[in-house]
C-alpha positions as CSV (number, residue, x, y, z in Angstrom):
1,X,111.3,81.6,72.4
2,X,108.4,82.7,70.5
3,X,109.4,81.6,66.6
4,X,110.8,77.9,68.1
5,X,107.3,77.4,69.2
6,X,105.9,78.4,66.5
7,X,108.4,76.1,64.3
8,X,107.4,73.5,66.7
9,X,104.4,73.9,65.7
10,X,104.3,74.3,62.2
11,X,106.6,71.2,61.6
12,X,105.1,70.2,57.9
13,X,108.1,70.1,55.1
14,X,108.2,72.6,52.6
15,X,109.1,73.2,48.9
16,X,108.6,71.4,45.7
17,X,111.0,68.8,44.3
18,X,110.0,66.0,43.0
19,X,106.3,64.2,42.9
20,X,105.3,61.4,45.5
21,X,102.0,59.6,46.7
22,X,99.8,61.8,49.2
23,X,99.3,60.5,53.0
24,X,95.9,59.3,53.5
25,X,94.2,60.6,56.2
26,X,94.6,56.9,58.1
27,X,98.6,57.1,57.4
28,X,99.1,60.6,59.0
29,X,96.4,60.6,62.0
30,X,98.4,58.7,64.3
31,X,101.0,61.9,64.2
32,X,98.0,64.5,64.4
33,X,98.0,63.7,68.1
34,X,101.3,65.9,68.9
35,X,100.1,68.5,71.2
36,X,101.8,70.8,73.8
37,X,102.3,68.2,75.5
38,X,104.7,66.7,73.2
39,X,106.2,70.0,72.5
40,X,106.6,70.3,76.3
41,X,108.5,66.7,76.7
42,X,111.0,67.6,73.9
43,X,111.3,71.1,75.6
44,X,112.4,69.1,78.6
45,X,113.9,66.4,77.2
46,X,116.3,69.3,75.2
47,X,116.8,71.0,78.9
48,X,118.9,68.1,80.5
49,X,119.8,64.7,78.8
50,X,119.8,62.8,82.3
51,X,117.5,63.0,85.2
52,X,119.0,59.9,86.8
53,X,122.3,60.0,88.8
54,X,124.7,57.0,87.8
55,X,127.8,56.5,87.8
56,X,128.4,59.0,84.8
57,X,126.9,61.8,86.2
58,X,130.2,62.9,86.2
59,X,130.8,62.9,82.4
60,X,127.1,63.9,81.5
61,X,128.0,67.2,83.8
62,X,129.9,68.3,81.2
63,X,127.9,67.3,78.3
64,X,126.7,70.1,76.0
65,X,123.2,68.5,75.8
66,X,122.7,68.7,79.6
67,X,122.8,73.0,78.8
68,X,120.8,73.7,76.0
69,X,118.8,76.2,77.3
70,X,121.5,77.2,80.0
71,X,123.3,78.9,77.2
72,X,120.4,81.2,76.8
73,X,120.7,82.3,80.6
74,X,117.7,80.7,81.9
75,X,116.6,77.5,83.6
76,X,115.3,74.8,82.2
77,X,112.7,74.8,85.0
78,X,111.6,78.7,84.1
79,X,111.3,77.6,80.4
80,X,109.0,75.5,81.3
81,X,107.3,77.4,83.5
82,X,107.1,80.0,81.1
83,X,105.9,77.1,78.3
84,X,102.9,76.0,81.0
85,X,101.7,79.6,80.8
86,X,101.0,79.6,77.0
87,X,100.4,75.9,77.3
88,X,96.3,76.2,76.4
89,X,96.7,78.9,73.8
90,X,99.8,76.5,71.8
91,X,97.0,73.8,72.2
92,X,94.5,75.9,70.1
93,X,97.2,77.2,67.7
94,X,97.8,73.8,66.8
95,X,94.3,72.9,66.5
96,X,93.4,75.7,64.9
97,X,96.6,75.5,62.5
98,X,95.8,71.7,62.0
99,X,92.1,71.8,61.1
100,X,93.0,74.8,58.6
101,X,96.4,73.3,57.2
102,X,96.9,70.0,57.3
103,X,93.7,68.3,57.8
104,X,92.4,69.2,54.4
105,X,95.9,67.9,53.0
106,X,95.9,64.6,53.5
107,X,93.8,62.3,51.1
108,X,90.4,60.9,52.5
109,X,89.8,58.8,49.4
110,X,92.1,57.6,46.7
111,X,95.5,59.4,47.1
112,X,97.2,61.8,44.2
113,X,100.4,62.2,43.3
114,X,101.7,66.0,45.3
115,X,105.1,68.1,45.4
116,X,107.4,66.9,48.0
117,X,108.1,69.5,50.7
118,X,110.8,70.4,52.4
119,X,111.6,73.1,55.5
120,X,114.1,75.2,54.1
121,X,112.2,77.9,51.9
122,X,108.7,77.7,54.6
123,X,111.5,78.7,57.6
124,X,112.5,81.5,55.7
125,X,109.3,82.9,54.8
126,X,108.1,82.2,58.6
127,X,111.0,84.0,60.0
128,X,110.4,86.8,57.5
129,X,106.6,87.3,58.5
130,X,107.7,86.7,63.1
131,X,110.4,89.2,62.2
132,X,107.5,91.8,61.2
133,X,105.0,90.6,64.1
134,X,108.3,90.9,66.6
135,X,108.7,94.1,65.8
136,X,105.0,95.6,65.9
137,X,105.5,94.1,69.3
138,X,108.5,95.8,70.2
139,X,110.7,92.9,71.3
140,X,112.4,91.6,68.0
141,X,115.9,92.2,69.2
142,X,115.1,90.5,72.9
143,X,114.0,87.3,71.0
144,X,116.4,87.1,68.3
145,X,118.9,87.3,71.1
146,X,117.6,84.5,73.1
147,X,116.8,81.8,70.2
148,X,120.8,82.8,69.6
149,X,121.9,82.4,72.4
150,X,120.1,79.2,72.7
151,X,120.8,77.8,69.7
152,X,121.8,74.6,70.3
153,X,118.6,73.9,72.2
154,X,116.2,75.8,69.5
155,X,118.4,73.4,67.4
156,X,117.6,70.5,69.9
157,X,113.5,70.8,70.4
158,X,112.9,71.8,66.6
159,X,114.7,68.6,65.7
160,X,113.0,66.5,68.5
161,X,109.2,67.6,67.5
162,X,109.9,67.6,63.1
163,X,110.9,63.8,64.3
164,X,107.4,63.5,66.2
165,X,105.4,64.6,63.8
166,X,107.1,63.6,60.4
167,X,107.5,60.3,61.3
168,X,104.1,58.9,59.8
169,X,104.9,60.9,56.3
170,X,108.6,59.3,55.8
171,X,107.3,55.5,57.4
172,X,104.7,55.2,54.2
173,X,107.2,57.9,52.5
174,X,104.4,60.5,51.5
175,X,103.2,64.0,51.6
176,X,100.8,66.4,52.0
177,X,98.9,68.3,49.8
178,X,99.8,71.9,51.2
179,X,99.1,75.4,50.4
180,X,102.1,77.8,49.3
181,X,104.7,78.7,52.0
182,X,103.0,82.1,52.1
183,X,99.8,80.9,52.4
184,X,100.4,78.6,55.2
185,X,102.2,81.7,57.1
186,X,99.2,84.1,56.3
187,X,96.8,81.0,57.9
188,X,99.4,81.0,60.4
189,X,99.2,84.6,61.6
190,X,95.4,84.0,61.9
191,X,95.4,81.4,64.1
192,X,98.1,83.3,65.9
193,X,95.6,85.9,66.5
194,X,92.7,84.0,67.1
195,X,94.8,81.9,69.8
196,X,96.0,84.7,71.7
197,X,99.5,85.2,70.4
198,X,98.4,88.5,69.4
199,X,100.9,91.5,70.5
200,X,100.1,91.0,74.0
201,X,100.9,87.3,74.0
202,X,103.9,87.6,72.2
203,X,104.7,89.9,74.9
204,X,103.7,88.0,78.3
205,X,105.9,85.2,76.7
206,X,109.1,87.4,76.2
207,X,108.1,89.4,79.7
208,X,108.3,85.4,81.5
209,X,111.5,84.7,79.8
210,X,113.0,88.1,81.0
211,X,112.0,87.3,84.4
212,X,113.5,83.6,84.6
213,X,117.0,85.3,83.5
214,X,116.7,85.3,79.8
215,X,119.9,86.9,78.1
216,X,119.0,89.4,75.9
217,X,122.4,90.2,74.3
């Protein structure tokens, strides 16, 4: 659970391909708002397509979107229970992440040309570096298991928040003027750290998922 909030968090797109007109500041502030509370909504919105009872409650049973986080052997009310707990220290990793990142990437005057960026190559760096902090915190295999064997609702939320907060960049179809993927993971680990998702935080999160049922397979 721990890397999809951290995606979640970190939703900018990464790698160079071709040049386009950086976002001013006024184009990509209405999408600075996304908070945990956003986070949170796609989290339940991922946990069970319909609240409502109809007439196709029958059918939406057995849709697959209804148990996206079932599949990783925990309720969709423990996850976010588990989420709530974290829910100030994800607040100040994104404002923390934001004011270091982001902010200082969009354009406050006249805008430049920058590298468009795409996910791909920052995932894997990001997912190279949480392997590492994972394992200093002894519970790598617990977590890879669960993101696994939730997959199609990492899948789910990841999707649901990149939509949130990318929407402003692809409406005036601009970027970001961003560090290198490993500099934006090394700014990342500090704001980790200065958040409280230090080894002990990566921990209590893993130690609520255990308790709610997670499958660690």
């Amino acid at each position: 659970m721990l890397p999809l909030f951290l995606i979640l968090v970190v939703s900018a797109s990464l790698t160079t391909a071709q040049m386009v007109q950086q976002c001013t500041c006024a184009q990509v502030q209405p999408c600075s708002r996304v908070d945990s509370g956003a986070i949170l909504q796609c989290i339940d919105q991922c946990q069970e397509v319909a609240a409502v009872k109809t007439a196709a409650s029958a059918i939406l049973e057995h849709s697959p979107y209804r148990r996206h986080a079932s599949q990783a052997g925990v309720s969709g009310d423990m996850v976010h229970k588990c989420f709530q707990q974290v829910r100030d220290r994800v607040d100040s990793l994104i404002k923390c992440y934001t004011d270091s990142v982001f902010t200082p990437g969009c354009a406050q005057g006249a805008p430049q040309m920058v590298p468009k960026r795409y996910m791909e190559t920052f995932k894997l760096a990001l997912f190279t570096e949480m392997n590492k902090i994972l394992a200093q915190a002894g519970v790598q295999e617990q977590v890879l298991s669960f993101v696994k064997a939730g997959k199609k609702f990492t899948s789910c939320s990841m999707n649901c928040v990149q939509r949130a907060t990318s929407s402003c960049r692809k409406q005036h179809n601009c970027e970001l003027l961003l560090p290198s993927d490993n500099e934006m993971v090394q700014k990342l680990k500090v704001c980790m750290q200065s958040s409280g998702f230090g080894t002990a935080g990566v921990q209590q999160v893993c130690n609520c998922l255990s308790n709610a049922g997670a499958k660690w397979v």
